[in-house]
N, C-alpha and C positions, 0 to 999 in steps of 0.2 A: 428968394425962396418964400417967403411972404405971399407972393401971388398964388403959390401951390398948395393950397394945406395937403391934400395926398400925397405930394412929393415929402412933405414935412414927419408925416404918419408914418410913412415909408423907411425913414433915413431913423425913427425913432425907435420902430420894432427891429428894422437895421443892428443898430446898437446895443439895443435890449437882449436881441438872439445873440449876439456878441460875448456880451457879458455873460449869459447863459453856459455859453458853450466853455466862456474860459474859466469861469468857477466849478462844471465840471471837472475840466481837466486838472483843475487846482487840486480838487478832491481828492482824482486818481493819481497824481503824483505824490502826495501827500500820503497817503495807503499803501502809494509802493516804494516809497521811505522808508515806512516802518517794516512791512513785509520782507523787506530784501535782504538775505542770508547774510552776502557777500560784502555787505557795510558792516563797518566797527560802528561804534555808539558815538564819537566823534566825527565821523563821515556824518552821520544820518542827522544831528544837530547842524552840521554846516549844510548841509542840503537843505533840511526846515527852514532853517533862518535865513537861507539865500531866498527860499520859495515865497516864504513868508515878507521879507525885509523889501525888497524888489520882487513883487510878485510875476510882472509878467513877462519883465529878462529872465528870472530865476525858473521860472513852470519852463519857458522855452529852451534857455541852457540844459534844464536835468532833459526835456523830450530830444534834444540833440545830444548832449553825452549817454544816456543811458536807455534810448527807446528803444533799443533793438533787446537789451534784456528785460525791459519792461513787459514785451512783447514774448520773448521767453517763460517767464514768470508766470504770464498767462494762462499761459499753453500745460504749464507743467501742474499749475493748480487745478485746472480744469480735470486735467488728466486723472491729478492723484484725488479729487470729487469723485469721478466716474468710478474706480477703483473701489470707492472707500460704499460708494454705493450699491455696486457689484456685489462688495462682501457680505453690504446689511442685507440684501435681498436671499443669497446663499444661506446666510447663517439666519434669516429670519422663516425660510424655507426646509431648514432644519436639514439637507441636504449632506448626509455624508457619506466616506465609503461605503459603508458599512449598507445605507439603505438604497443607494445609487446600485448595486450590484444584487440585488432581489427584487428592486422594485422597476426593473426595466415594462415589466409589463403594464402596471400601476399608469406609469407613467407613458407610455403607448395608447393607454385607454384614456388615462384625461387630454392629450394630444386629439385624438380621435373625438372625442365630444365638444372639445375648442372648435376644432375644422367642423364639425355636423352644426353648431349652435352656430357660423359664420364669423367667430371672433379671432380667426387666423386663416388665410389664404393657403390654398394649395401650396402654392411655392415655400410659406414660410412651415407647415406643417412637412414638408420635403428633408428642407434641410435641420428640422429641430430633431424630426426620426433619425435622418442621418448620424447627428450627434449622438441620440440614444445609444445608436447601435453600433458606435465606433468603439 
Protein backbone atom coordinates (compact mmCIF):
# COMPACT_ATOMS: atom_id res chain seq x y z
CA UNK A 1 0.00 0.00 0.00
CA UNK A 2 3.02 2.17 0.28
CA UNK A 3 3.38 2.36 -3.51
CA UNK A 4 -0.25 4.06 -3.49
CA UNK A 5 -0.48 7.18 -1.37
CA UNK A 6 -4.21 7.77 -3.04
CA UNK A 7 -5.16 4.42 -2.34
CA UNK A 8 -3.79 5.43 1.36
CA UNK A 9 -5.75 8.98 1.47
CA UNK A 10 -8.62 6.87 0.27
CA UNK A 11 -8.74 4.02 2.90
CA UNK A 12 -8.05 7.09 5.61
CA UNK A 13 -11.10 9.49 4.83
CA UNK A 14 -12.64 5.79 4.39
CA UNK A 15 -12.43 5.48 8.12
CA UNK A 16 -12.76 8.97 9.08
CA UNK A 17 -16.40 8.94 7.43
CA UNK A 18 -16.75 5.95 9.45
CA UNK A 19 -16.20 7.13 12.53
CA UNK A 20 -18.40 10.15 11.47
CA UNK A 21 -21.24 8.41 10.86
CA UNK A 22 -20.92 6.02 14.10
CA UNK A 23 -20.71 8.87 16.66
CA UNK A 24 -23.63 10.25 14.85
CA UNK A 25 -25.54 7.40 15.57
CA UNK A 26 -24.09 7.20 19.12
CA UNK A 27 -25.59 10.66 19.64
CA UNK A 28 -28.94 9.54 18.26
CA UNK A 29 -29.22 6.48 20.43
CA UNK A 30 -28.16 8.13 23.30
CA UNK A 31 -31.20 10.92 22.79
CA UNK A 32 -33.44 8.18 22.39
CA UNK A 33 -32.54 6.65 25.66
CA UNK A 34 -33.48 9.46 27.38
CA UNK A 35 -36.57 10.48 25.30
CA UNK A 36 -38.29 7.08 25.44
CA UNK A 37 -41.54 7.02 27.43
CA UNK A 38 -41.63 3.17 27.59
CA UNK A 39 -38.06 2.63 29.68
CA UNK A 40 -37.94 2.66 33.47
CA UNK A 41 -34.79 4.65 34.74
CA UNK A 42 -33.19 1.13 35.10
CA UNK A 43 -33.78 0.07 31.44
CA UNK A 44 -32.30 3.57 30.20
CA UNK A 45 -28.90 3.25 32.67
CA UNK A 46 -28.42 -0.38 31.33
CA UNK A 47 -28.83 0.75 27.75
CA UNK A 48 -26.35 3.95 28.44
CA UNK A 49 -23.80 1.80 29.94
CA UNK A 50 -24.13 -1.00 27.25
CA UNK A 51 -23.92 2.17 24.52
CA UNK A 52 -21.28 3.69 26.38
CA UNK A 53 -19.14 0.51 27.91
CA UNK A 54 -19.00 -1.48 24.43
CA UNK A 55 -19.89 1.16 22.15
CA UNK A 56 -20.14 -0.23 18.84
CA UNK A 57 -21.81 -3.82 19.87
CA UNK A 58 -24.04 -1.73 22.30
CA UNK A 59 -25.19 1.42 19.40
CA UNK A 60 -25.78 -1.89 17.16
CA UNK A 61 -27.69 -4.22 19.70
CA UNK A 62 -30.09 -1.02 20.90
CA UNK A 63 -30.44 -0.21 16.53
CA UNK A 64 -31.46 -4.01 16.34
CA UNK A 65 -33.69 -4.26 19.44
CA UNK A 66 -35.33 -1.19 19.37
CA UNK A 67 -35.10 0.63 15.80
CA UNK A 68 -38.41 0.19 14.74
CA UNK A 69 -39.52 2.37 17.78
CA UNK A 70 -36.90 4.52 17.49
CA UNK A 71 -38.24 5.25 14.19
CA UNK A 72 -41.85 5.57 15.76
CA UNK A 73 -40.69 8.14 18.05
CA UNK A 74 -39.68 9.96 15.29
CA UNK A 75 -42.53 10.19 13.51
CA UNK A 76 -44.69 10.97 16.60
CA UNK A 77 -42.42 13.93 17.62
CA UNK A 78 -42.37 15.40 14.46
CA UNK A 79 -46.04 15.01 14.35
CA UNK A 80 -46.65 16.55 17.92
CA UNK A 81 -43.98 19.80 16.56
CA UNK A 82 -46.21 20.36 13.63
CA UNK A 83 -49.36 20.30 15.94
CA UNK A 84 -47.77 22.49 18.65
CA UNK A 85 -46.84 24.80 15.67
CA UNK A 86 -50.29 24.81 14.06
CA UNK A 87 -51.58 26.06 17.46
CA UNK A 88 -48.75 29.05 17.84
CA UNK A 89 -49.70 30.19 14.44
CA UNK A 90 -53.69 30.02 15.35
CA UNK A 91 -53.32 31.46 18.61
CA UNK A 92 -50.69 33.93 17.29
CA UNK A 93 -53.23 34.96 14.60
CA UNK A 94 -55.54 35.64 17.26
CA UNK A 95 -58.27 33.38 15.34
CA UNK A 96 -61.33 32.46 17.12
CA UNK A 97 -64.95 31.70 16.99
CA UNK A 98 -66.04 34.40 17.63
CA UNK A 99 -63.96 36.38 14.82
CA UNK A 100 -63.87 33.41 12.18
CA UNK A 101 -67.84 33.87 11.93
CA UNK A 102 -67.87 37.93 10.90
CA UNK A 103 -64.75 38.06 9.59
CA UNK A 104 -65.28 35.68 6.50
CA UNK A 105 -65.25 38.62 4.34
CA UNK A 106 -62.08 40.13 5.96
CA UNK A 107 -60.68 37.25 5.22
CA UNK A 108 -61.77 36.75 1.42
CA UNK A 109 -60.35 40.16 0.79
CA UNK A 110 -56.80 39.55 2.32
CA UNK A 111 -56.89 36.02 0.31
CA UNK A 112 -57.86 38.11 -2.68
CA UNK A 113 -54.67 40.52 -2.34
CA UNK A 114 -52.35 37.44 -1.63
CA UNK A 115 -53.54 35.83 -5.20
CA UNK A 116 -53.38 39.71 -6.89
CA UNK A 117 -49.75 40.60 -5.20
CA UNK A 118 -48.70 36.69 -6.68
CA UNK A 119 -47.78 35.27 -3.10
CA UNK A 120 -50.48 32.19 -3.49
CA UNK A 121 -51.33 30.36 -6.80
CA UNK A 122 -54.76 29.89 -8.08
CA UNK A 123 -55.12 26.59 -7.02
CA UNK A 124 -53.82 27.31 -3.38
CA UNK A 125 -56.28 30.55 -3.15
CA UNK A 126 -59.21 27.66 -4.44
CA UNK A 127 -59.00 25.62 -1.78
CA UNK A 128 -58.15 28.24 1.10
CA UNK A 129 -61.80 29.99 -0.09
CA UNK A 130 -63.09 26.63 -0.07
CA UNK A 131 -62.15 26.37 3.71
CA UNK A 132 -63.46 29.87 4.26
CA UNK A 133 -66.73 28.94 3.06
CA UNK A 134 -67.20 25.61 4.37
Amino acid sequence: MDDYPLLNLFWTMLWFFLWIMWLFLLFRVIMDIFRSDDLGGWAKAGWLILALVLPYLGVLIYVIARGKSMGQRDMKDAKDREAAFKAYVRDAAGTSDAQRAGGHVDDLSKLADLKAKGAISEDEYQRAKTKLLA
